[in-house]
N, C-alpha and C positions, 0 to 999 in steps of 0.2 A: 381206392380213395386218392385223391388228388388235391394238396396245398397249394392255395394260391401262391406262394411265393413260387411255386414251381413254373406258373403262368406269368409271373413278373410285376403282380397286383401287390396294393398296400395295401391293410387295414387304414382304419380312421382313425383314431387314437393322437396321433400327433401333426395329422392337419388338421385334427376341430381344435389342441389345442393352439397351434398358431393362429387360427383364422378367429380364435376367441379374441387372441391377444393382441390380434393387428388388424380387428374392426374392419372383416371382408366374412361373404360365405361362398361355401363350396359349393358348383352347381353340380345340381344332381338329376342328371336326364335320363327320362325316361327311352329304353329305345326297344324293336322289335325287328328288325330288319338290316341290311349288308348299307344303306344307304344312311338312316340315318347315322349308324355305329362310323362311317365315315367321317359327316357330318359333325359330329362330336368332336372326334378326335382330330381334324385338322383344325376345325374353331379353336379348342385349347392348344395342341400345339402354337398355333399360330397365333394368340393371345399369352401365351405361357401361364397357363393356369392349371392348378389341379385340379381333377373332375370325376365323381361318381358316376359311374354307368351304372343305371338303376330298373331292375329286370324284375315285372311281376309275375304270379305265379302262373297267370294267362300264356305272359309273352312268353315265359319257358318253354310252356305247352307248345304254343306258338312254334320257335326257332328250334325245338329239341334243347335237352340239355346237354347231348355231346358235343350237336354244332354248336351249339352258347359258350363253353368251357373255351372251344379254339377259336372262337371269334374270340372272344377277350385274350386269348394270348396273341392274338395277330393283331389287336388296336393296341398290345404293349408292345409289339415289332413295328407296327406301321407310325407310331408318334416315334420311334426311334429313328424309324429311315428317313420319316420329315425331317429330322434335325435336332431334336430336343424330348428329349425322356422326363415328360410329364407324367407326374403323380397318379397312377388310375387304379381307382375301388371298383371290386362287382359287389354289387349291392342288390340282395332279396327286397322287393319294395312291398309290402304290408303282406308277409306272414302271416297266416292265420292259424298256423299251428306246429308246434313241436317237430312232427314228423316232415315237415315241410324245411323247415330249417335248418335240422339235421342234417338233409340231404343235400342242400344247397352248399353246405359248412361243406360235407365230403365231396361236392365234386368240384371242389374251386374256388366260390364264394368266399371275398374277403371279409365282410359285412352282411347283417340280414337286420331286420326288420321282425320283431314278432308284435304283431297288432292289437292285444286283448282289452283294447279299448272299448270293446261291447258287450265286453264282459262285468260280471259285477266287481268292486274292485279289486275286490280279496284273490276271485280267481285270475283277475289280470296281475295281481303281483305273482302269484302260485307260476304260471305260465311262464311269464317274464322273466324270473328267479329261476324256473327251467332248464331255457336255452340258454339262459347269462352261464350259468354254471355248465351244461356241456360246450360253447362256443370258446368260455376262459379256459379251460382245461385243456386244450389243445397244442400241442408243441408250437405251433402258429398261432398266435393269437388272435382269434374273431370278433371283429367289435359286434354291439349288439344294440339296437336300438328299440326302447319302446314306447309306450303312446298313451297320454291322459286326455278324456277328452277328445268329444265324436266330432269330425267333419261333416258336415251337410253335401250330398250330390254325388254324383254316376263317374265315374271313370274304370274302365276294364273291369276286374273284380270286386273294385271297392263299391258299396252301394246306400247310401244312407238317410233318411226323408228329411230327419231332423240333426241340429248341430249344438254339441251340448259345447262351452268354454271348459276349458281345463282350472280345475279349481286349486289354484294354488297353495291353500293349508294342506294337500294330498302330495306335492310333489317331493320334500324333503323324509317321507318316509316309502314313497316308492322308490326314488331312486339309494336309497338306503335298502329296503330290503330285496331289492331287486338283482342290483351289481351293473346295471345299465352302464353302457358308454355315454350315450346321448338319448335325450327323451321330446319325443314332438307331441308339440302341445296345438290346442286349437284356440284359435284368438279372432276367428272371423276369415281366413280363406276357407278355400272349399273347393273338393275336386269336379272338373269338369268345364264345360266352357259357360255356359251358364251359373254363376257362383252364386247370387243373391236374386230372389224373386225381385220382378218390377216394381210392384209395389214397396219392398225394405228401400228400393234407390231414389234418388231423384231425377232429374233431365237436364241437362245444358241445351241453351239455345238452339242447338241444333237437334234435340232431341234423343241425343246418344245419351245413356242409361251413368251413372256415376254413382259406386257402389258406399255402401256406407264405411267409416272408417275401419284399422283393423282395432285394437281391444291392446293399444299397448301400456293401458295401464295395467291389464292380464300378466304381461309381459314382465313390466318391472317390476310386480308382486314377486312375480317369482323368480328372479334374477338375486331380488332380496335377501331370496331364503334358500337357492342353492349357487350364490354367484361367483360364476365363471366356468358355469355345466353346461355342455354342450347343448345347445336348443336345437328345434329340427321344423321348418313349416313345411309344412304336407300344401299341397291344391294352391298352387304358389303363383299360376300363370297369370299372363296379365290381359287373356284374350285381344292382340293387337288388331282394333277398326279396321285397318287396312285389309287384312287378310278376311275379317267377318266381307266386307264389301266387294271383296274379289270374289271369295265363294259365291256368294249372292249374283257376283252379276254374271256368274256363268254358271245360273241354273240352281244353288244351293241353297239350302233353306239354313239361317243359323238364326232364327227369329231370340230375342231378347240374352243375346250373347254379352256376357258381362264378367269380367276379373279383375284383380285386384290391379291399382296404378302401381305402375312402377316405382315411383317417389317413396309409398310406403313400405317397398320390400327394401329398399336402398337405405332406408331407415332401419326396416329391421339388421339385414346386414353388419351393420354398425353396431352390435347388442352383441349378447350373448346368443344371438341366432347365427350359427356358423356352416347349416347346412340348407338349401331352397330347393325345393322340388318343382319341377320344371316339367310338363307332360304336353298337356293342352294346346302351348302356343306350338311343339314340336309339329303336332298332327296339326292344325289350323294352317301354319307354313305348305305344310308339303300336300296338303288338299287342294290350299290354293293354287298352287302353281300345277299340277296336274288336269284340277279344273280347264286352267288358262291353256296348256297346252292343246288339251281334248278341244277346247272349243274355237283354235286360232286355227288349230289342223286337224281335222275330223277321219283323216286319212293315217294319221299318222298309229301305228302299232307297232312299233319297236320301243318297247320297256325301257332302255338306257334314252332315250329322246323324250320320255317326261319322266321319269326318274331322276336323272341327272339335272334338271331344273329344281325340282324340288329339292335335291341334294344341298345343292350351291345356295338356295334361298334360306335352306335350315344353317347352312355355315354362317351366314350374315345374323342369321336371328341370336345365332348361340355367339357369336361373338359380339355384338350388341349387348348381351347380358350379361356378359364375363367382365365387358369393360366400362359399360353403362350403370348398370344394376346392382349386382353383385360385388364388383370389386374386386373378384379372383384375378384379375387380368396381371401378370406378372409377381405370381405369388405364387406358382411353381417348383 
């Protein structure tokens, strides 16, 4: 078994309360690979922001969970030899079970996620109240996040047709009987690049899709009734045109691609939403520029020569959202 503090990792506990307090949230990227986990950590170093690395149960699969464990100890040595020892959580991103985050707790994980949002309530508080209770118990304390209130749409494990809003007369006795740190709620994002059917949006002159607002009067229902509790928005991306139209002209199909504007996460931000999740635009970035690569040089096979663009285009993108978006940018 292996403490994250032994890896050099925080819990979340007292950057969601600062970032409640000083109206920024913490970005929380998703990542799967040696490029983007770069990516991450020189955009926060180099913004000075605190930042969850947020690992699903796929991506574990994915990367092994032994190499996972020393990649996060070398992203808390590699922000050190940048220059500046920024804040960094591993974070389990939607748990779906007990034994899951169990296992995450023991091999390092500062933070998880357990998800029983699609479950009937009773047994998502049962579950929830679960792992709160082995993750508190811990000589290290594990923060623990859970979830009222279904997202709509596809991303890695997560799968969902329809999207229910988080009912707020439900939040002040789950997060009472639960022991949660923080609870993410649904208010209208949605994982995936596709967030809202064409039909729910309208069109701008130019025919680009513009998604309907988010639900923040959801928001400050519930801010009402448990204010200044840590919030959490799941399917946060903002799918950027840009990258939809580079994929596209180099071959990619990303037909009725749509996320949430940036203005209304910057809004959120500013609330007692203290934590963003961030996936979509990662993988959109680093598509496109691979794309661009393969199709400028057809010749080209050497892995670090379109890797390495998409690295650098993911640095831009995640620094753009630390200091644009978010507001984490020097709050380190």
């Amino acid at each position: 078994m292996t403490s994250y503090k032994e890896l050099g990792l925080v819990n979340t506990v007292e950057l969601f309360k600062k970032a409640v307090s000083g109206g920024y949230a913490i970005p929380a990227y998703n990542f799967n690979n040696m490029e983007q986990l770069q990516a991450i950590i020189q955009a926060c170093v180099e913004t000075k922001s605190p930042v969850i690395l947020q690992v699903s149960s796929g991506a574990r699969k994915y990367a092994n969970q032994t190499l996972l464990r020393h990649m996060a100890r070398g992203a808390v040595e590699y922000a050190h030899e940048l220059g500046y020892d920024i804040p960094i959580v591993l974070h389990l991103d939607h748990g779906d079970s007990f034994e899951l985050c169990k296992d995450c707790i023991e091999s390092g994980f500062s933070s998880v996620m357990i998800d029983g949002s699609h479950l009937p309530y009773d047994e998502n508080v049962a579950l929830t109240k679960k792992v709160c209770e082995f993750a508190h118990s811990r000589k290290d304390y594990v923060s623990v996040e859970g979830e009222l209130g279904v997202l709509a749409g596809v991303e890695d494990d997560v799968s969902a047709e329809h999207s229910h809003y988080t009912q707020p007369e439900e939040v002040e006795d789950f997060v009472r009987k639960t022991g949660v740190d923080s609870l993410a709620i649904s208010i209208g994002t949605s994982h995936g690049r596709t967030k809202f059917k064409p039909e729910q949006c309208t069109r701008d002159a130019n025919g680009i899709l513009i998604p309907p607002p988010l639900r923040f009067d959801i928001l400050e229902e519930i801010e009402k009734r448990i204010p200044g509790f840590p919030i959490v928005l799941h399917g946060s991306s903002s799918v950027p045109i840009e990258y939809v139209k580079l994929i596209e002209k180099y071959g990619g199909s990303m037909k009725d691609s749509v996320g949430i504007p940036e203005e209304q996460l910057r809004r959120a931000a500013k609330s007692a939403v203290c934590k963003i999740n961030i996936d979509s635009d990662g993988r959109l970035a680093m598509t496109a520029m691979i794309r661009k690569v393969f199709a400028e040089k057809p010749d080209e096979f050497d892995p670090r020569k379109y890797l390495g663009p998409a690295r650098d285009e993911l640095k831009k993108l995640y620094m753009h959202k630390n200091i644009n978006v978010l507001g984490s940018a020097g709050k380190a």
